[in-house]
C-alpha positions as CSV (number, residue, x, y, z in Angstrom):
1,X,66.9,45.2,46.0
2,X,66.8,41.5,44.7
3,X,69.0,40.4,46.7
4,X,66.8,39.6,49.4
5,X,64.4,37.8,47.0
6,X,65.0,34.1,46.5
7,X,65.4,32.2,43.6
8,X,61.6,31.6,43.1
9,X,61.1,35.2,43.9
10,X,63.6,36.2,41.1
11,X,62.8,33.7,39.1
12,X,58.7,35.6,39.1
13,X,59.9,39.1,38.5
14,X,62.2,37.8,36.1
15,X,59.0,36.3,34.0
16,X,57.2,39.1,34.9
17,X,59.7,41.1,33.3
18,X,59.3,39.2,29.9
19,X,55.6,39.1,29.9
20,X,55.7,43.2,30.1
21,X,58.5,43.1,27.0
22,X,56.1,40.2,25.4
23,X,53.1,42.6,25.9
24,X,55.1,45.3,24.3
25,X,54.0,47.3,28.0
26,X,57.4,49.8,28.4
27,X,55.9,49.4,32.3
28,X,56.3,46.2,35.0
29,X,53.0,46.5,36.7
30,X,51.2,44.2,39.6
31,X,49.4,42.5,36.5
32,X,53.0,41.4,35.2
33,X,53.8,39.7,38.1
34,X,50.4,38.0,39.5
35,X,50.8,36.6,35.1
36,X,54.3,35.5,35.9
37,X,52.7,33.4,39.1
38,X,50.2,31.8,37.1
39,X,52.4,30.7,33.8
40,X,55.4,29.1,35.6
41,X,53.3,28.9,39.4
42,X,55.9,28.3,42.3
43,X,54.6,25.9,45.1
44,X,53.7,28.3,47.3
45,X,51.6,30.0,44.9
46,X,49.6,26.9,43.4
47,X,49.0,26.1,46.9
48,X,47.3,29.2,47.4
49,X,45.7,29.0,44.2
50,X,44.3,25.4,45.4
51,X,43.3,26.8,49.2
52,X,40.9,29.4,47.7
53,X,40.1,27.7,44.3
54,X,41.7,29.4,41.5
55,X,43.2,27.8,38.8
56,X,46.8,29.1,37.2
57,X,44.6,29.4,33.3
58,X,41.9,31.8,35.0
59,X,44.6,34.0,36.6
60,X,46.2,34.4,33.1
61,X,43.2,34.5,31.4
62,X,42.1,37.3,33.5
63,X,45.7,39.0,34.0
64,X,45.4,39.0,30.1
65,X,41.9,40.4,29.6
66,X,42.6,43.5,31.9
67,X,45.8,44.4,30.7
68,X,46.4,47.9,28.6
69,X,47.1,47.1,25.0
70,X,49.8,47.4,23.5
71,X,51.9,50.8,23.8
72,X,53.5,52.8,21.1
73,X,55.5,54.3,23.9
74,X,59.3,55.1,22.5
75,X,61.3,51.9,24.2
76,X,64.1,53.0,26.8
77,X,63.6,49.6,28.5
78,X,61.1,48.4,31.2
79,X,60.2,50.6,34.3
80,X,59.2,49.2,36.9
81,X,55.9,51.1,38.6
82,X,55.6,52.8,42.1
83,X,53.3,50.0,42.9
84,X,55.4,47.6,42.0
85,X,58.0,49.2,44.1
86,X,55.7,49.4,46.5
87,X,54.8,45.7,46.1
88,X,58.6,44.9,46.6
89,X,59.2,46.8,49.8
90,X,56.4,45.7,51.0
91,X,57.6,42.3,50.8
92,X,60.8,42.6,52.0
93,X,59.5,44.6,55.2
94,X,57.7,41.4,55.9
95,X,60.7,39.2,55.6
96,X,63.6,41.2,58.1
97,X,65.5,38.3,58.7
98,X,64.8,35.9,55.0
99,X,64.4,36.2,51.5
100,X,61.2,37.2,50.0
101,X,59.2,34.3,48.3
102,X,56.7,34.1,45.6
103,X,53.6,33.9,48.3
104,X,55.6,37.1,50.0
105,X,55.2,39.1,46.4
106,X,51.3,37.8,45.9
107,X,50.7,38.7,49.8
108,X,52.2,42.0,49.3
109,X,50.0,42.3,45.8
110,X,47.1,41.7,48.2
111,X,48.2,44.1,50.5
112,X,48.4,47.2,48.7
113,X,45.1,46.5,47.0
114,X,44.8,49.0,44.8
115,X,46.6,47.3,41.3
116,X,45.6,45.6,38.5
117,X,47.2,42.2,40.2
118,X,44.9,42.9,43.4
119,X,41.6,43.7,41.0
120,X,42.0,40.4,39.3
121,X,42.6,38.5,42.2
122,X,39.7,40.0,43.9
123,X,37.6,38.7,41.3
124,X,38.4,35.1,40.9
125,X,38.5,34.2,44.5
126,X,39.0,35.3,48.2
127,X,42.5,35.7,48.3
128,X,42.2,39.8,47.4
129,X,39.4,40.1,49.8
130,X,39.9,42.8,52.5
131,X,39.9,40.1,54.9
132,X,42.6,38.3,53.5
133,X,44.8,41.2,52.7
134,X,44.4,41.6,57.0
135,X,45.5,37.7,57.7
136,X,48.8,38.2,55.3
137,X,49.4,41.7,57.1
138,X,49.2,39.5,60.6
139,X,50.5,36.8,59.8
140,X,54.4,37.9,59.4
């Protein structure tokens, strides 16, 4: 499935990834990745973040304040969510003929609407407004 993602792109889930481990979450959710945007913030992304004016802190500030605590779940490594699946095909959908980008992933966050990721960006600014998740739909 990665294979369509870019380096940026891998390098998010990869962080994402961590940040679930980190957490001690046994799950990679939306909130994972939109936290992986804001720590190490790709260009695309901080130019988002500028456009609608967010900062990287507040989206890990936030990401952290509405995650699940920590889970005594029995560790058989990280599973990644039907959202986030969702999330991922979404993306690549988008992208028939390129890689999937960091701004693809945060779009495709947006789109689905119903994670954490898409709660906490809803909160902080317009980019998970209904109207925006309708302009990233349209505008592949």
């Amino acid at each position: 499935m990665f294979s369509r993602f870019d380096p940026a792109a891998r390098a998010v889930v990869t962080l994402a990834e961590q940040e679930c481990r980190n957490a001690s979450h046994y799950y990679l959710g939306t909130e994972h990745l939109l936290l992986s945007m804001a720590i190490v913030t790709p260009s695309d992304i901080g130019e988002r973040f500028r456009r609608d004016g967010v900062e990287p802190w507040q989206v890990k500030w936030a990401c952290r304040a509405s995650m699940e605590p920590a889970s005594d779940h029995p560790w058989e490594g990280v599973i990644v969510t039907p959202r986030v699946k969702r999330v991922f095909e979404l993306a690549t959908a988008k992208k028939a003929d390129g890689f999937v980008t960091p701004i693809d992933l945060l779009d495709a966050i947006v789109e689905d609407g119903g994670g954490v990721g898409a709660r906490v960006l809803a909160s902080l600014s317009s980019i998970g407004t209904p109207a925006e998740a309708e302009r990233a739909r349209t505008a592949s």
